[in-house]
PDB file of the backbone (N, CA, C, O) and the ligand in Angstrom, with CONECT records:
HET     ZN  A 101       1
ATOM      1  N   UNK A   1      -1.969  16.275 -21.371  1.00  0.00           N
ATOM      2  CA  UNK A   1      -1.049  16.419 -20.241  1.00  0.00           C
ATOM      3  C   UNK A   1      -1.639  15.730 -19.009  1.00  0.00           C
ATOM      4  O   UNK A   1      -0.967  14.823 -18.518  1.00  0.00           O
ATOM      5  N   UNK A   2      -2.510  15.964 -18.592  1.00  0.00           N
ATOM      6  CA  UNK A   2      -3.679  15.542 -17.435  1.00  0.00           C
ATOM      7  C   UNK A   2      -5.074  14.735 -17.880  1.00  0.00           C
ATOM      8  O   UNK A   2      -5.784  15.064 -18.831  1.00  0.00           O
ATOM      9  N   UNK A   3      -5.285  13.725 -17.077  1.00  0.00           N
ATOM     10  CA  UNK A   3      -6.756  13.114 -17.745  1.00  0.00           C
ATOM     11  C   UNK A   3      -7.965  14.078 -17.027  1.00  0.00           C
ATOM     12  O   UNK A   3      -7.625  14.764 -16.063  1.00  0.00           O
ATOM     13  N   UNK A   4      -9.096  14.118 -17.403  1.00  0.00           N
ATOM     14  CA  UNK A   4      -9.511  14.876 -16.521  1.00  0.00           C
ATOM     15  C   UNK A   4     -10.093  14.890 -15.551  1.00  0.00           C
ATOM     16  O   UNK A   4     -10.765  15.887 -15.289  1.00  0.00           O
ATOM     17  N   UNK A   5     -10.052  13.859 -14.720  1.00  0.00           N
ATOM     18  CA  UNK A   5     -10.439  13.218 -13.447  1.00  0.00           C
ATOM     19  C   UNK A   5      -9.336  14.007 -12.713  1.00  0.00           C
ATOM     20  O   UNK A   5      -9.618  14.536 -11.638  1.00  0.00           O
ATOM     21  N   UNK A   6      -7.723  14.149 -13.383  1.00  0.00           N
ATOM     22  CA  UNK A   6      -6.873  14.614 -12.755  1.00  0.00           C
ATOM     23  C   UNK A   6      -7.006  16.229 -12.590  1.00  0.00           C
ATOM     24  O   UNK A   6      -6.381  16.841 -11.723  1.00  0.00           O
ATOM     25  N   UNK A   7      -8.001  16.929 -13.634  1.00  0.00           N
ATOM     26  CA  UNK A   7      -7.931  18.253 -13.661  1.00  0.00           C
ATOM     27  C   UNK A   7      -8.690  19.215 -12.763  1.00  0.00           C
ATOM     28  O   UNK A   7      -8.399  20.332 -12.335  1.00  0.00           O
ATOM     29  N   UNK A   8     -10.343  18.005 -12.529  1.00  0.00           N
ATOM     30  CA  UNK A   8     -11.282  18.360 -11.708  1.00  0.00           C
ATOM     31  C   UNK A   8     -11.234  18.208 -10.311  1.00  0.00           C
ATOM     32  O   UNK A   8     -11.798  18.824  -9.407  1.00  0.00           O
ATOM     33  N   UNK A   9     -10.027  16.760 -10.320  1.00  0.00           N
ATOM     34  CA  UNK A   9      -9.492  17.269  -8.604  1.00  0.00           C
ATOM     35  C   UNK A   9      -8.295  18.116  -8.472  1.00  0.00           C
ATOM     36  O   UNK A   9      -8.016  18.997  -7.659  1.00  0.00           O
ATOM     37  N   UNK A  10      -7.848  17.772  -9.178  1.00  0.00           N
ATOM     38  CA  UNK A  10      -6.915  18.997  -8.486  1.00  0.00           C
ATOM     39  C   UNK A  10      -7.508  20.310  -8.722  1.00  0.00           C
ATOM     40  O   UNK A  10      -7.043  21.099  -7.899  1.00  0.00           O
ATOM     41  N   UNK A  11      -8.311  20.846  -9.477  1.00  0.00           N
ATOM     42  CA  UNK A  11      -9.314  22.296  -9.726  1.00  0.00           C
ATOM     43  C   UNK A  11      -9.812  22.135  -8.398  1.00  0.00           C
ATOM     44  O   UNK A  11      -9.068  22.650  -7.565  1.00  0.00           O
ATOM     45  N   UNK A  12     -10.532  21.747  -8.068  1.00  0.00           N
ATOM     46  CA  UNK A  12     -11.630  21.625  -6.765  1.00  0.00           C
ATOM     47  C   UNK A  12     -10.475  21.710  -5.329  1.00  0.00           C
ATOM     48  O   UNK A  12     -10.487  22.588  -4.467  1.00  0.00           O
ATOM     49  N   UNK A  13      -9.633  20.652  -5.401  1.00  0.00           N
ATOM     50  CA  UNK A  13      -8.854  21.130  -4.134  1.00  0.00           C
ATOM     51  C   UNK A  13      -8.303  22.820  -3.926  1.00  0.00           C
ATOM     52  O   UNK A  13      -8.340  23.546  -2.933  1.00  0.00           O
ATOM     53  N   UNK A  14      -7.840  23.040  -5.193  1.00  0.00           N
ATOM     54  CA  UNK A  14      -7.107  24.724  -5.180  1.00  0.00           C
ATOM     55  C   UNK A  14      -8.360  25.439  -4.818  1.00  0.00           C
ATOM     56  O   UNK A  14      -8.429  26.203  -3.855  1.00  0.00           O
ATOM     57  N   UNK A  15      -9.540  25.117  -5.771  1.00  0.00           N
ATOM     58  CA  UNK A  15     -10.692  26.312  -5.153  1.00  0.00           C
ATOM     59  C   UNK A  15     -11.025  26.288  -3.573  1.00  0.00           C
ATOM     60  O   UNK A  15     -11.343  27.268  -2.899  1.00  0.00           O
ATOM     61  N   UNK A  16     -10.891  25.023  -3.150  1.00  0.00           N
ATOM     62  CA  UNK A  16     -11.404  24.724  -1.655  1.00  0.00           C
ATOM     63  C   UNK A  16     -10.064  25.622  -0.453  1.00  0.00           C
ATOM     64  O   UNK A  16     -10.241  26.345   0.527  1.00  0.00           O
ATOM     65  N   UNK A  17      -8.665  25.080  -1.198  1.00  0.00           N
ATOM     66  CA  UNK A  17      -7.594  25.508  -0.232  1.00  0.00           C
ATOM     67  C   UNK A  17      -7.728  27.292  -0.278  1.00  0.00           C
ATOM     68  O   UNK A  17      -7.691  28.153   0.601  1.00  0.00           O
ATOM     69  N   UNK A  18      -7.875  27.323  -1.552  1.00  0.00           N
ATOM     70  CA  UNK A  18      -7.358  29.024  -1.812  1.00  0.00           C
ATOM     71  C   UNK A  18      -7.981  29.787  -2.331  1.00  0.00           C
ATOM     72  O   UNK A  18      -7.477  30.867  -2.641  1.00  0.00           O
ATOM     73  N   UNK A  19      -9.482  29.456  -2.648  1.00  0.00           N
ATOM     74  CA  UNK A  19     -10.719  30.124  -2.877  1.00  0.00           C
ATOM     75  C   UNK A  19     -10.546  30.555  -4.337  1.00  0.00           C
ATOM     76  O   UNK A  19      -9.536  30.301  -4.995  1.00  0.00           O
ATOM     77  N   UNK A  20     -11.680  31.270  -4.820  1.00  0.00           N
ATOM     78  CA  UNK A  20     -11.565  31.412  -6.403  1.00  0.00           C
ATOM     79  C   UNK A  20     -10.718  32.534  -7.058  1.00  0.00           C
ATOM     80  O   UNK A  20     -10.246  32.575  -8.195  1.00  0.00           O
ATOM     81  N   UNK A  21     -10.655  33.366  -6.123  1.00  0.00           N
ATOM     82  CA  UNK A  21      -9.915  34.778  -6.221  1.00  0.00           C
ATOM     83  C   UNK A  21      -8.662  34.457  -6.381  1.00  0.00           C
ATOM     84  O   UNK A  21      -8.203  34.693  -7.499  1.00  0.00           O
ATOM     85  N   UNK A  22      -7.901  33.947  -5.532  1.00  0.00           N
ATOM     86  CA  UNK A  22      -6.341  33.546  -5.696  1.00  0.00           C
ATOM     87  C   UNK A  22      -5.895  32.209  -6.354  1.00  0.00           C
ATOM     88  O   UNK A  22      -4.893  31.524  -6.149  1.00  0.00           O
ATOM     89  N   UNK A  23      -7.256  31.994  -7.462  1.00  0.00           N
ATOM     90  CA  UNK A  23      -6.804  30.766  -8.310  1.00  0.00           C
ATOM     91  C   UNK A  23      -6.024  31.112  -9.319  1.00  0.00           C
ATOM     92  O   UNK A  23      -5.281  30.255  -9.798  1.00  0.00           O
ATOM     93  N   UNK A  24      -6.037  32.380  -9.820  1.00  0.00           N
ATOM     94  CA  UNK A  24      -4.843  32.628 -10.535  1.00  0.00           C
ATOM     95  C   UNK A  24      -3.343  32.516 -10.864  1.00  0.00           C
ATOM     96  O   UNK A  24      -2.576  32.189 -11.769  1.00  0.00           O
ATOM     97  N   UNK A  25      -3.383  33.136  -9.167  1.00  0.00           N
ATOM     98  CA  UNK A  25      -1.846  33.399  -9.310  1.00  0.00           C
ATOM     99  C   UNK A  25      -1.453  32.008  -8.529  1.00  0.00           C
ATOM    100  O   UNK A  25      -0.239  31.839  -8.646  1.00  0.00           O
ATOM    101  N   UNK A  26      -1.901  31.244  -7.979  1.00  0.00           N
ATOM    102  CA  UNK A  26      -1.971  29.894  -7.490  1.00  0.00           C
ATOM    103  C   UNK A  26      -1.448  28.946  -8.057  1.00  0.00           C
ATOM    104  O   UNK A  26      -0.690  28.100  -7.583  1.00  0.00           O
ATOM    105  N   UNK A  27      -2.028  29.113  -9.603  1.00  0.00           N
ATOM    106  CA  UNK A  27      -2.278  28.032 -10.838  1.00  0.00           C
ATOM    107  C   UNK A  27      -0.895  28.274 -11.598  1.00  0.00           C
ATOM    108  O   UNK A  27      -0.776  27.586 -12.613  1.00  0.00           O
ATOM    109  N   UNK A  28       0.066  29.036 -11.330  1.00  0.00           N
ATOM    110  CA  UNK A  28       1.743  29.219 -11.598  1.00  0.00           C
ATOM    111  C   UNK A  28       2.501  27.953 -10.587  1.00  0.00           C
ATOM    112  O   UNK A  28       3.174  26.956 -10.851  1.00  0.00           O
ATOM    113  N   UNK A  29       1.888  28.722  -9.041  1.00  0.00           N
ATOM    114  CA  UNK A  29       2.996  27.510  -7.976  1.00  0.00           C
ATOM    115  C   UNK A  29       2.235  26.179  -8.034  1.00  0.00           C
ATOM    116  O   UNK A  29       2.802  25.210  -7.531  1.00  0.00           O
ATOM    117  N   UNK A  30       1.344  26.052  -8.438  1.00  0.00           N
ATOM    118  CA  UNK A  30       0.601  24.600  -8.725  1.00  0.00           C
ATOM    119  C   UNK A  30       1.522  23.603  -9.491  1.00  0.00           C
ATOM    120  O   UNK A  30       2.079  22.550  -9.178  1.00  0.00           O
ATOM    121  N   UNK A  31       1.440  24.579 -10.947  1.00  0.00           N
ATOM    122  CA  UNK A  31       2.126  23.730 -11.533  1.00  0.00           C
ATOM    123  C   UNK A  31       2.944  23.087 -11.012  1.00  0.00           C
ATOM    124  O   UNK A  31       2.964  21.863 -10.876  1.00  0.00           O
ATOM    125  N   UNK A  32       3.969  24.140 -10.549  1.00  0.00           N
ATOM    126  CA  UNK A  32       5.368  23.432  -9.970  1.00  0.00           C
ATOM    127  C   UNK A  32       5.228  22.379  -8.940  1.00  0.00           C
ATOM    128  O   UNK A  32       6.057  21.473  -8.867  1.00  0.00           O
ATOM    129  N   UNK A  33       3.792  22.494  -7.811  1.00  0.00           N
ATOM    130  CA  UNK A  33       3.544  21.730  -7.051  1.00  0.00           C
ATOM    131  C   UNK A  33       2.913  20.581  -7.807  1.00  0.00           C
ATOM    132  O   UNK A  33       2.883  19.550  -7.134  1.00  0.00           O
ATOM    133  N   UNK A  34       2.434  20.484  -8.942  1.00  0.00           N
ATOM    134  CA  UNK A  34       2.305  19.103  -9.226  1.00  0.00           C
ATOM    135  C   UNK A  34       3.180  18.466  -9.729  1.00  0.00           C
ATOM    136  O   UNK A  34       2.956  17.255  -9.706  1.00  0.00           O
ATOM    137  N   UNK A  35       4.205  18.791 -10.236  1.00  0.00           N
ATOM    138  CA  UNK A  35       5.413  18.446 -10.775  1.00  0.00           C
ATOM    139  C   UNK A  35       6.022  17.479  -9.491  1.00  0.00           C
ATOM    140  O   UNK A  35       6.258  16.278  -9.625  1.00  0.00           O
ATOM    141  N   UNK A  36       6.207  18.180  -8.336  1.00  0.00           N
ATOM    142  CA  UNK A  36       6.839  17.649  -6.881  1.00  0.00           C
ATOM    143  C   UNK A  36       6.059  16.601  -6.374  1.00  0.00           C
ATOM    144  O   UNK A  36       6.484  15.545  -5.906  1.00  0.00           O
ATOM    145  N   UNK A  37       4.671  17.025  -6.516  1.00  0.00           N
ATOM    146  CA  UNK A  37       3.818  15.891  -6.304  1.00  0.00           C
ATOM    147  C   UNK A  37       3.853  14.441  -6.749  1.00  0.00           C
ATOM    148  O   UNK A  37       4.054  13.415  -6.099  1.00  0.00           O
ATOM    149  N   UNK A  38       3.686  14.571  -7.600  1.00  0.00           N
ATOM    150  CA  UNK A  38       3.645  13.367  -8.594  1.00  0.00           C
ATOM    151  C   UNK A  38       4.799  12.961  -8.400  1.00  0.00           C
ATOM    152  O   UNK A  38       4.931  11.924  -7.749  1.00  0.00           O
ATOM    153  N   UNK A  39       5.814  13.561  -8.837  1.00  0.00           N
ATOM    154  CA  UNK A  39       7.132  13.068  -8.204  1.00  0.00           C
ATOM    155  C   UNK A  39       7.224  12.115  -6.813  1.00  0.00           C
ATOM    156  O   UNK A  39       7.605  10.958  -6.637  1.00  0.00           O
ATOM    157  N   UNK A  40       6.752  13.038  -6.008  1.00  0.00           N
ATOM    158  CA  UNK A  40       6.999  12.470  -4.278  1.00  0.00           C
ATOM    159  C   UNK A  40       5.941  11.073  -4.331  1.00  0.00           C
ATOM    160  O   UNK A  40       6.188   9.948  -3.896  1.00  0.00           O
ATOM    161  N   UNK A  41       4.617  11.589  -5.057  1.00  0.00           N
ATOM    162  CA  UNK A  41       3.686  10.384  -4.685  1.00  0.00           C
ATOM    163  C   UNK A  41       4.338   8.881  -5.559  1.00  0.00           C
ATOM    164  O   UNK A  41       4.262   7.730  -5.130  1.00  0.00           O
ATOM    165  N   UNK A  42       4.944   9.310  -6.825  1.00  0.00           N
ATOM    166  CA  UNK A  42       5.397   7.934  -7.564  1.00  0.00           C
ATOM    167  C   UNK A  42       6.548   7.211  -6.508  1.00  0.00           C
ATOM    168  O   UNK A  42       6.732   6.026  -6.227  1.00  0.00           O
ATOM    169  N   UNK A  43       7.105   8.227  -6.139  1.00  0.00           N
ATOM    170  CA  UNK A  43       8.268   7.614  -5.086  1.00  0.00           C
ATOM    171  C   UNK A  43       7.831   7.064  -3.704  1.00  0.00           C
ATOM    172  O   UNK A  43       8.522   6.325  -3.002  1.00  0.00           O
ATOM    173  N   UNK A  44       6.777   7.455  -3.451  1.00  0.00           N
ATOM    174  CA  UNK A  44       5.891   6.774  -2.096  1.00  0.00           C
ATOM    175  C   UNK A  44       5.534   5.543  -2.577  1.00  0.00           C
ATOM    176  O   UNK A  44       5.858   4.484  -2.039  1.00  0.00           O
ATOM    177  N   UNK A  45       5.177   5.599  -3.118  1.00  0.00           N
ATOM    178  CA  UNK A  45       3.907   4.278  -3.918  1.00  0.00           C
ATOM    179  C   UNK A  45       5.608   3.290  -4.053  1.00  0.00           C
ATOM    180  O   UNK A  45       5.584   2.162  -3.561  1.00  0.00           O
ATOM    181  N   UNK A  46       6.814   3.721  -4.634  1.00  0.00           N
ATOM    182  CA  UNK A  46       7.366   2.528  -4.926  1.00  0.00           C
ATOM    183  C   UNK A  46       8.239   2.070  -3.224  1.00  0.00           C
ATOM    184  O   UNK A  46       8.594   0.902  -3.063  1.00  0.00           O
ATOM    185  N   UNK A  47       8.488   3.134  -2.092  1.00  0.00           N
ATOM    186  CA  UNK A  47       8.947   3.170  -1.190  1.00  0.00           C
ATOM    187  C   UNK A  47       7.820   2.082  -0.356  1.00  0.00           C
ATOM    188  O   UNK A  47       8.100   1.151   0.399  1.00  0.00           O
ATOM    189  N   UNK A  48       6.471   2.576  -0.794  1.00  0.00           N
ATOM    190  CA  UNK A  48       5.390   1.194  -0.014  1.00  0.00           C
ATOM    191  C   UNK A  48       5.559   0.014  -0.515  1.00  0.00           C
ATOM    192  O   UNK A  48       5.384  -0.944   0.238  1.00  0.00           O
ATOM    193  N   UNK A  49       5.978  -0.241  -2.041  1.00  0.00           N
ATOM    194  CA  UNK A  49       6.054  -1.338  -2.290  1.00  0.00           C
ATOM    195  C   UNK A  49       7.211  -2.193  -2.310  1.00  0.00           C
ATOM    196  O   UNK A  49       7.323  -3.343  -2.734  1.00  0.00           O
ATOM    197  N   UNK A  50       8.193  -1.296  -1.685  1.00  0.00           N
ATOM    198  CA  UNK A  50       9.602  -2.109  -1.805  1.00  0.00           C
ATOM    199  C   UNK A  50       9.333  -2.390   0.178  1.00  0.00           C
ATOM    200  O   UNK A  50       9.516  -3.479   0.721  1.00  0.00           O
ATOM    201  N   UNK A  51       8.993  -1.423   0.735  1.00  0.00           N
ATOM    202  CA  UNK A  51       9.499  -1.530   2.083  1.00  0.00           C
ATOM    203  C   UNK A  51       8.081  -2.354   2.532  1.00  0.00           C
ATOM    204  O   UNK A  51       8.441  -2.992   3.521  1.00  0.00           O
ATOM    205  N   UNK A  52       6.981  -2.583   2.346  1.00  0.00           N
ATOM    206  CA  UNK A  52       6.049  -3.185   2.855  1.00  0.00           C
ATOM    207  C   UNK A  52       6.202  -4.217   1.867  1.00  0.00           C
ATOM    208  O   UNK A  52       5.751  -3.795   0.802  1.00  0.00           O
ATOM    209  N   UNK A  53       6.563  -5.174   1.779  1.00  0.00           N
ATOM    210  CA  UNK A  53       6.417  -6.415   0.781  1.00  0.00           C
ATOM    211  C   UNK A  53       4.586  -7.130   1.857  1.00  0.00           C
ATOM    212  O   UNK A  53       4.057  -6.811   2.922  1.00  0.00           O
ATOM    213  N   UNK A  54       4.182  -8.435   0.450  1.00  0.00           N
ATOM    214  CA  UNK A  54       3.248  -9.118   1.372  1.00  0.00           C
ATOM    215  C   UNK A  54       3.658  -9.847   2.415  1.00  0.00           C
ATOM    216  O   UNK A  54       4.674 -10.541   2.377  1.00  0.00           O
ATOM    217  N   UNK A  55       3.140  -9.775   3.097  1.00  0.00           N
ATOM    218  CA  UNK A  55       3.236 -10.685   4.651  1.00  0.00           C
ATOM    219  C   UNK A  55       3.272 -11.972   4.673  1.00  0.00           C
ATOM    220  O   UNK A  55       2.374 -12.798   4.507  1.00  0.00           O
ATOM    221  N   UNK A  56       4.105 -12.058   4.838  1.00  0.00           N
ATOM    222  CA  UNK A  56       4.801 -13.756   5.107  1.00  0.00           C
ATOM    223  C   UNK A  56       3.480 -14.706   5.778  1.00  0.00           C
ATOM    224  O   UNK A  56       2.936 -14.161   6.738  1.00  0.00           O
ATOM    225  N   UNK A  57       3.062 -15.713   5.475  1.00  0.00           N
ATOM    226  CA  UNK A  57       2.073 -16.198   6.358  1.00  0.00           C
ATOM    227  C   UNK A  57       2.532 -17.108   6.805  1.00  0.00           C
ATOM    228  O   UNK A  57       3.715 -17.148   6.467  1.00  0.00           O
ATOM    229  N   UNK A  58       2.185 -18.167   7.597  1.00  0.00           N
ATOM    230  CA  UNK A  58       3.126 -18.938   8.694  1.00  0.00           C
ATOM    231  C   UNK A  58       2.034 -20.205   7.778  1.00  0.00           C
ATOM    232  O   UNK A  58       0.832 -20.193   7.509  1.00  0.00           O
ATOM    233  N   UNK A  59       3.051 -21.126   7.526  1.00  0.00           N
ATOM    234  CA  UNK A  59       2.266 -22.261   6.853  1.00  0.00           C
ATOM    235  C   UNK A  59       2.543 -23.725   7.451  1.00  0.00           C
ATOM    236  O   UNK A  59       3.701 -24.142   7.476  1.00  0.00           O
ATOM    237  N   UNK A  60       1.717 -24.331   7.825  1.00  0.00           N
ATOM    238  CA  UNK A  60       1.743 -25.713   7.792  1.00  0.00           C
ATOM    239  C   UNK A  60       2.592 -26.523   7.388  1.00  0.00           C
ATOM    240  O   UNK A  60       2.424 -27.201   6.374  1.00  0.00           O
ATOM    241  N   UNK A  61       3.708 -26.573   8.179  1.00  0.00           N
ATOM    242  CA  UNK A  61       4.692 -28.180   7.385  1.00  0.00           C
ATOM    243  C   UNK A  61       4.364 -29.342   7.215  1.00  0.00           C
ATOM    244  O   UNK A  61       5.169 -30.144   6.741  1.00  0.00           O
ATOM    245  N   UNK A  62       2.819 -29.780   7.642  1.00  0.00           N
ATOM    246  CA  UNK A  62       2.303 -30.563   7.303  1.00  0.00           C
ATOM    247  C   UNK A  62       1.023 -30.956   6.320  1.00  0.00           C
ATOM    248  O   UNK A  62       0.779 -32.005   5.725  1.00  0.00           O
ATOM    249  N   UNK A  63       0.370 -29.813   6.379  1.00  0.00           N
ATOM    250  CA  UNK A  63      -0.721 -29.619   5.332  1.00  0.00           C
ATOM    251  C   UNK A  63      -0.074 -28.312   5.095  1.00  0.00           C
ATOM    252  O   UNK A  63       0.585 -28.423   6.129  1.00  0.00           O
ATOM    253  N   UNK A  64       0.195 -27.512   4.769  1.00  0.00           N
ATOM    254  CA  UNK A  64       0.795 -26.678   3.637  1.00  0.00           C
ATOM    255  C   UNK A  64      -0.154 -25.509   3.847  1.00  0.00           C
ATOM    256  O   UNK A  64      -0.165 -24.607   3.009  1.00  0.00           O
ATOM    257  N   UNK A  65      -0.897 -25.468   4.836  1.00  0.00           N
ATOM    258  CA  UNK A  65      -2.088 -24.264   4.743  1.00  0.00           C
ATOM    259  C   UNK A  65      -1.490 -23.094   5.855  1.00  0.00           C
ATOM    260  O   UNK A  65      -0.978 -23.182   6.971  1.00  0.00           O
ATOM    261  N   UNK A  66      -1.751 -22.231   5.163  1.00  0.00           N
ATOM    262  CA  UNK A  66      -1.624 -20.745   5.726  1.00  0.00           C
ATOM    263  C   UNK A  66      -2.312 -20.806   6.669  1.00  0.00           C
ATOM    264  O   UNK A  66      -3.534 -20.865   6.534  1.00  0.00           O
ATOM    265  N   UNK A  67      -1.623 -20.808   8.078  1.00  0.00           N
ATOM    266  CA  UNK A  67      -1.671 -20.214   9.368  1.00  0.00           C
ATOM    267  C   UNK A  67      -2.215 -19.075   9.930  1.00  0.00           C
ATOM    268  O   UNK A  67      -1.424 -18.290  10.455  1.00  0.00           O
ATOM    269  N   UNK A  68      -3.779 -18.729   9.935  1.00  0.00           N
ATOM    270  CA  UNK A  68      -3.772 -17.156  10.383  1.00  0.00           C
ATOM    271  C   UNK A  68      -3.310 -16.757  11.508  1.00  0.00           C
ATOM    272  O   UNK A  68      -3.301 -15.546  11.728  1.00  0.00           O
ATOM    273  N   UNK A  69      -2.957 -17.414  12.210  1.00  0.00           N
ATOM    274  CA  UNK A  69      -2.627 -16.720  13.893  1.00  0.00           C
ATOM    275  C   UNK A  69      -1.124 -16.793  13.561  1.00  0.00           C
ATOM    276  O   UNK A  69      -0.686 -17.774  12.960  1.00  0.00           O
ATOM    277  N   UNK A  70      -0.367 -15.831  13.919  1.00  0.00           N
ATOM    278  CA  UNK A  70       1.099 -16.281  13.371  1.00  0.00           C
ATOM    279  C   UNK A  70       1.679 -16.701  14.811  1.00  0.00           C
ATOM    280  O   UNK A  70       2.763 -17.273  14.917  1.00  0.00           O
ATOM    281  N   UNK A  71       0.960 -16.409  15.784  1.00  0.00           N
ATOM    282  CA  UNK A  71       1.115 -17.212  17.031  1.00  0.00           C
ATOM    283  C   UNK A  71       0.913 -18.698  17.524  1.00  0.00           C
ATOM    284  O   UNK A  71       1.226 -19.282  18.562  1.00  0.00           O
ATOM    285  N   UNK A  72       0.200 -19.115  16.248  1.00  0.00           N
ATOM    286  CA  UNK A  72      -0.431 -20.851  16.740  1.00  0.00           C
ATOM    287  C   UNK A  72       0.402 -21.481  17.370  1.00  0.00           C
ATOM    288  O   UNK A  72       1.370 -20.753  17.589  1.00  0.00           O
ATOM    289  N   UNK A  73       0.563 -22.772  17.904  1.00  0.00           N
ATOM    290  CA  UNK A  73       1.703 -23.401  17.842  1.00  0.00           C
ATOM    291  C   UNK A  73       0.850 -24.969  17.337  1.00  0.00           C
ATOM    292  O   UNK A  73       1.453 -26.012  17.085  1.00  0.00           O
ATOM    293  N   UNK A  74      -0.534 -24.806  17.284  1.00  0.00           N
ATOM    294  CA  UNK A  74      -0.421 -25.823  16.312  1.00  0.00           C
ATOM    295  C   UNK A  74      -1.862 -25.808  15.257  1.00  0.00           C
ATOM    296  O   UNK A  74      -3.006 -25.395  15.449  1.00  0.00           O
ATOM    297  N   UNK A  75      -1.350 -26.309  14.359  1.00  0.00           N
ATOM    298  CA  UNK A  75      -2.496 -26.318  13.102  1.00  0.00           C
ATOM    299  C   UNK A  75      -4.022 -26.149  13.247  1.00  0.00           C
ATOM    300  O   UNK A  75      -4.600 -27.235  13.297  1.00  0.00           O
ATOM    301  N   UNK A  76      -4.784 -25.124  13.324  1.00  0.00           N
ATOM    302  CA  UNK A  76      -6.021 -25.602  13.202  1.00  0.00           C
ATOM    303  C   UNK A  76      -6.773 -26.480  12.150  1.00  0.00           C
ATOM    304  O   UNK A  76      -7.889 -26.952  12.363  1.00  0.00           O
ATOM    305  N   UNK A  77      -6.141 -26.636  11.124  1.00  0.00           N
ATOM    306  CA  UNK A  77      -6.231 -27.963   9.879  1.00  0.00           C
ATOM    307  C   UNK A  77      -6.171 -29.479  10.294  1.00  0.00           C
ATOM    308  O   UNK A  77      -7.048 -30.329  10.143  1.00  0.00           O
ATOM    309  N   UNK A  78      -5.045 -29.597  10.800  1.00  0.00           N
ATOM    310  CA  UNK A  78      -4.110 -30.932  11.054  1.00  0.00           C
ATOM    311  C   UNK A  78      -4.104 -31.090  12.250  1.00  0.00           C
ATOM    312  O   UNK A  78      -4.462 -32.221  12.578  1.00  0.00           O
ATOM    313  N   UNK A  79      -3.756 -30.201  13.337  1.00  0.00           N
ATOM    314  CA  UNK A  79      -3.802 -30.369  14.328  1.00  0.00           C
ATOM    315  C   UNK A  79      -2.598 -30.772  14.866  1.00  0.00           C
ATOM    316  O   UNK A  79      -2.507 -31.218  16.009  1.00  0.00           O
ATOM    317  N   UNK A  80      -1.434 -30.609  13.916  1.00  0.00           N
ATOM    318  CA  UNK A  80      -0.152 -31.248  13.962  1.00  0.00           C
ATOM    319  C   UNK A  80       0.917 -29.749  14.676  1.00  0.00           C
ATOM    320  O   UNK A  80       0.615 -28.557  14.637  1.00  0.00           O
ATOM    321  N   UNK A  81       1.742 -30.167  15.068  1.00  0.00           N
ATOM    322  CA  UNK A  81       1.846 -28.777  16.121  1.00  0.00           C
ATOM    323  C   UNK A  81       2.987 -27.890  15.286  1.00  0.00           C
ATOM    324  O   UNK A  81       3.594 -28.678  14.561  1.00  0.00           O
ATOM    325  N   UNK A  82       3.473 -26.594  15.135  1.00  0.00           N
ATOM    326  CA  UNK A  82       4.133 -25.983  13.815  1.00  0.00           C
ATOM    327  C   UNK A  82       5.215 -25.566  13.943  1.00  0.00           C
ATOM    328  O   UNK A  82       5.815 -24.904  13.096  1.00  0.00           O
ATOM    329  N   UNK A  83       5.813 -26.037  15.509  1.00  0.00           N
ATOM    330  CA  UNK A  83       7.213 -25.755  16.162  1.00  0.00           C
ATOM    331  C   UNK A  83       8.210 -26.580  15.486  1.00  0.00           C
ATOM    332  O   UNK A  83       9.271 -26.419  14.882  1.00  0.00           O
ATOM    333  N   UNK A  84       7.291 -27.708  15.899  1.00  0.00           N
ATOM    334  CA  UNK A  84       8.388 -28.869  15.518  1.00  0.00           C
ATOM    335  C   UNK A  84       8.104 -29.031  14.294  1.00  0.00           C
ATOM    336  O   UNK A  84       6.904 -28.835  14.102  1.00  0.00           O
ATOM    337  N   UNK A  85       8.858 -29.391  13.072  1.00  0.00           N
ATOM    338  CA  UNK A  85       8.679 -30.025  11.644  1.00  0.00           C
ATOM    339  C   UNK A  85       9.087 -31.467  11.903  1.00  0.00           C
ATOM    340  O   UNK A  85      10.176 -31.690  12.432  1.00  0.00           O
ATOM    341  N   UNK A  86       8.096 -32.670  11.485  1.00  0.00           N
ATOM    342  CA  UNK A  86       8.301 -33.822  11.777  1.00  0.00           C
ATOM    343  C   UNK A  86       9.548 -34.544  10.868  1.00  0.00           C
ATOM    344  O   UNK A  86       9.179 -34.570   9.694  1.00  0.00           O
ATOM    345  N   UNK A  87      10.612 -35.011  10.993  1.00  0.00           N
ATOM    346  CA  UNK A  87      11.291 -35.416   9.811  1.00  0.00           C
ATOM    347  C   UNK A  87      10.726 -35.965   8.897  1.00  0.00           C
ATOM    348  O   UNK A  87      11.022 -35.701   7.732  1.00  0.00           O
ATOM    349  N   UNK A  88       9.568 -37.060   9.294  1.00  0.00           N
ATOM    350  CA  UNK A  88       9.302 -38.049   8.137  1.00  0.00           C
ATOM    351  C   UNK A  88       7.558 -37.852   8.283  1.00  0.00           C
ATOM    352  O   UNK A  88       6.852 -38.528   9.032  1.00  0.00           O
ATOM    353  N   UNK A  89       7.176 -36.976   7.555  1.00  0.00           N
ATOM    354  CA  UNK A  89       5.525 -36.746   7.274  1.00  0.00           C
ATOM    355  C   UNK A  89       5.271 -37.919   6.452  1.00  0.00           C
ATOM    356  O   UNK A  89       5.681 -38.035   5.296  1.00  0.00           O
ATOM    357  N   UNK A  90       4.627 -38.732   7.040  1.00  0.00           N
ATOM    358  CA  UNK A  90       4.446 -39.848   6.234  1.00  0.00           C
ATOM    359  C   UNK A  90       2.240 -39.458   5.965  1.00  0.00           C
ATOM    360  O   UNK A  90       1.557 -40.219   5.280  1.00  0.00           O
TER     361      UNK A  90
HETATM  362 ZN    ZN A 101      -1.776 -28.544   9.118  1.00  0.00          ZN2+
END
């Protein structure tokens, strides 16, 4: 059901939140809380990956190189400026 990397943390968090005494009756609403968990966290993880895509990098229309300043206005490569796109890059 669980690997057990998954068993020893989540064991260790319940003992830490709710001490050893009330690991019992704990280990009923757990379940259900890992059920929600896992749930909520698979749906985070795909909500980060749909709504944070990678970051666009600002590239060179003349040498083709990724821009770190997305402010430049001109190439630290080329030196060619990144406002304007030249019609004819010869
Ligand atoms: Zn360039």
């Amino acid at each position: 059901m669980f690997s057990w990397p998954e068993v020893v943390v989540i064991g260790t968090v319940a003992l830490v939140f709710f001490g050893p005494k009330r690991l019992p009756e704990m280990a009923k609403s757990l379940g259900q809380g890992i059920k929600e968990f896992k749930k909520a966290t698979q749906e985070g993880m795909q909500a980060l990956s749909t709504d944070a895509p990678m970051p666009q990098e600002t590239a060179c229309p003349a040498c083709q190189k990724a821009i770190p300043d997305a402010k430049a206005q001109f190439c630290p490569y080329c030196g060619k400026s990144l406002a304007t796109v030249p019609a004819s890059a010869s």
